[in-house]
N, C-alpha and C positions, 0 to 999 in steps of 0.2 A: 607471419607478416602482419596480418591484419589484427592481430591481439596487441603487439608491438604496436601499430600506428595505435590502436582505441590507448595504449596505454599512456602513450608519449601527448596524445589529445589531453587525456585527464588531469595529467601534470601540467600541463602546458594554460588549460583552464581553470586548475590551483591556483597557481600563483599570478594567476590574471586576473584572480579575482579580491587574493591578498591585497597585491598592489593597488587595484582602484577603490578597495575599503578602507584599506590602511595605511596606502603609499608607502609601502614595504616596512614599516615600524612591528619590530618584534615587542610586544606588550607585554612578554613574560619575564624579559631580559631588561625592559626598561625597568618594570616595578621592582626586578629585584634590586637595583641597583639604589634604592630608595629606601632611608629607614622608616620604620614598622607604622609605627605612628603615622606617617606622612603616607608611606604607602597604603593603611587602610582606608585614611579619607581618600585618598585618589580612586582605590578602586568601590568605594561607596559612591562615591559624584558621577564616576565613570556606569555604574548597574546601575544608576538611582531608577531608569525605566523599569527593567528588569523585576528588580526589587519592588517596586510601587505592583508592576503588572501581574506578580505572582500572587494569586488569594490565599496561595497560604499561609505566605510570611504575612499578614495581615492580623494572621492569630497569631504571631509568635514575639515572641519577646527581643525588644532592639538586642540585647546581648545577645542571643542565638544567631541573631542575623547577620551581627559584625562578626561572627567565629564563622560563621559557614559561608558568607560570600570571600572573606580572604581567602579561604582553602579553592575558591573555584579556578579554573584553570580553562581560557578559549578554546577550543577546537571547529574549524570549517567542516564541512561535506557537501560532498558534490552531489551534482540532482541526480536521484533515482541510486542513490550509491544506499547500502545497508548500515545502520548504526547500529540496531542489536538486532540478535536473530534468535527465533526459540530454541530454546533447548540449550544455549549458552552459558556457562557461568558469566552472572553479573558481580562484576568488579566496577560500574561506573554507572551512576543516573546523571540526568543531563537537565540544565535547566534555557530553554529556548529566544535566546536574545534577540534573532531576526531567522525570516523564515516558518516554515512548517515541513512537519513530519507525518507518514500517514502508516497507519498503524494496517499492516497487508496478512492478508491468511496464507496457508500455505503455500495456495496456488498463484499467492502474489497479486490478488485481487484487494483491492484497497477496504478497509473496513470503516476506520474514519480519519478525521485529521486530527495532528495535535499541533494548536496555531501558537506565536508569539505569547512569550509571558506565563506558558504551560513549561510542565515539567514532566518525564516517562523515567523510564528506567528505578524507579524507587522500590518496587515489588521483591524485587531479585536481591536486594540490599538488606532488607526493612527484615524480611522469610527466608535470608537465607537460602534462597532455593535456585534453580535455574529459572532464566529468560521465558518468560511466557507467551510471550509475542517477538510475531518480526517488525522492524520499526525501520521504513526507509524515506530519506529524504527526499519530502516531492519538488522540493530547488535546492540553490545554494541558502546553506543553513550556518550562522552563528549561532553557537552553541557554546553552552560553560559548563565543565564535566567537573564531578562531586568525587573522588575517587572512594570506596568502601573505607580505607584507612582512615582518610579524614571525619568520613561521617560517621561511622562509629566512635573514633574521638571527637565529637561534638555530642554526640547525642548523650554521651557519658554526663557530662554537664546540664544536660538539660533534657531528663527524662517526662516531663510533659508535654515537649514541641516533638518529642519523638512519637509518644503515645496519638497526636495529632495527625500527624503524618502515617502512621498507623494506620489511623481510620481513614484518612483519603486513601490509602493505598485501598484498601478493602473493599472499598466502595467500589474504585476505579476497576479492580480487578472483577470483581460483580459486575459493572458495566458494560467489559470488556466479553466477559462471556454470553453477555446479553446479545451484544450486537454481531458475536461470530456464531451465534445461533440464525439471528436474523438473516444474516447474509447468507449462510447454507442454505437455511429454508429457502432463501428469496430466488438463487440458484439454482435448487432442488424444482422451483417452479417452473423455472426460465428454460431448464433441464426438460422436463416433463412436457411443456408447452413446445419445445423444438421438438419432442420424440413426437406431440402428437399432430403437429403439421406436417412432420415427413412423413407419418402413418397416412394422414390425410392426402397429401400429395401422391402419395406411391397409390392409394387406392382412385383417386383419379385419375391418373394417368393409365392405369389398370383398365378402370373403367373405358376408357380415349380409346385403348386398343381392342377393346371388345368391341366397341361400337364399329371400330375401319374395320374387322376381319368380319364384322357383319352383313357391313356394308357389300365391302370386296366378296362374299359368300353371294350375296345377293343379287351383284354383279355377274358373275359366273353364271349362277342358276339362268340370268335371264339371257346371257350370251350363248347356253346350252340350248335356252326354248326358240332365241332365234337361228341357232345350226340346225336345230330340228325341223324348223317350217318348212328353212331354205331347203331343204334335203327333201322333202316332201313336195314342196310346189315343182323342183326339179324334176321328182320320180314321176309326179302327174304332169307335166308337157313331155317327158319323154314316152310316156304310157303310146302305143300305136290307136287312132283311132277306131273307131267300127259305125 
């Protein structure tokens, strides 16, 4: 029941969110409807932010860019929903049109963010390899996904903005182990510091109980010296005189 209600939520805040971005206008069915020519300047006027805001297309050659922004294709996500997860086969990089994404370690502790105008998923494309990170939307994200088919036939064409992209990826991926080192460590401290105030605590409180049964021992002894007196001052008026 209650996976049913979260699921019927999700949907239900999909396409509520379609609707007040895009007043239910399906983009991918409009453009197609549009010859080539016409459709590319629309969707160039349409990313022109997108476009301007990514630094990498900055080094690349206008012709790389009118081939690879027409192959882009919209997709939403929902807050805190997963876009890619380690270990994955990547079939798709993503370029960030509104929104952020935060790039989480295994235990799903946030590592850093990847803001508007940024691009992830390229590693897993670029090497061939699986997903190296988990990458989950921290709101509602517009997003335009690169499929591998397309971008390998682009980069065909234009093996120096691939060799570019390349090197960002490289770097990125350097980056990224940089800072899930940091975060372990940072963890690892925060870990070590929680172990040694409950050490500290417990020996406190250790200590608290020695001092009350000291106390309490203390007590007794002198509740014992006063049964002793009593018992004494008693034995001596009972004593007969002489």
């Amino acid at each position: 029941r209650n996976s049913r209600d979260r699921l019927q939520k999700s949907v239900r805040n999909y396409y509520s969110y379609l609707w007040n971005s895009r007043k239910g206008l399906d983009e991918v069915e409009l453009l197609e409807d549009l010859p080539e020519y016409l459709r590319t300047e629309l969707i160039f006027e349409v990313n022109k932010e997108i476009i301007e805001a990514v630094s990498f297309f900055k080094r690349c050659e206008s012709a790389f860019i009118e081939k690879l922004v027409v192959k882009l294709k919209p997709r939403v996500c929902l807050p805190n929903t997963y876009v890619v997860r380690k270990g994955d086969i990547g079939k798709e990089m993503y370029f960030i049109s509104k929104g952020s994404v935060n790039v989480v370690n295994d235990e799903g502790v946030a590592i850093f963010t990847i803001k508007e105008g940024s691009f992830f998923g390229e590693i897993a494309l670029l090497f061939n390899q699986r997903r190296t990170a988990n990458v989950r939307a921290a709101a509602f994200c517009d997003l335009f996904v690169l499929t591998k088919d397309d971008f390998d036939e682009v980069l065909k064409d234009f093996p120096n903005e691939g060799q570019i992209m390349r090197e960002e990826a490289e770097k990125r991926q350097s980056d990224l182990r940089a800072k899930e080192e940091q975060t372990a460590r940072a963890l690892a401290l925060s870990h070590t510091h929680s172990e040694l105030s409950a050490s500290a605590d417990h020996r406190e409180l250790e200590e608290e109980e020695d001092e009350e049964e000291e106390e309490l021992e203390e007590e007794d002894e002198g509740d014992e010296g006063d049964d002793e007196h009593a018992e004494s001052s008693a034995a001596a008026a009972a004593a007969p005189s002489t």
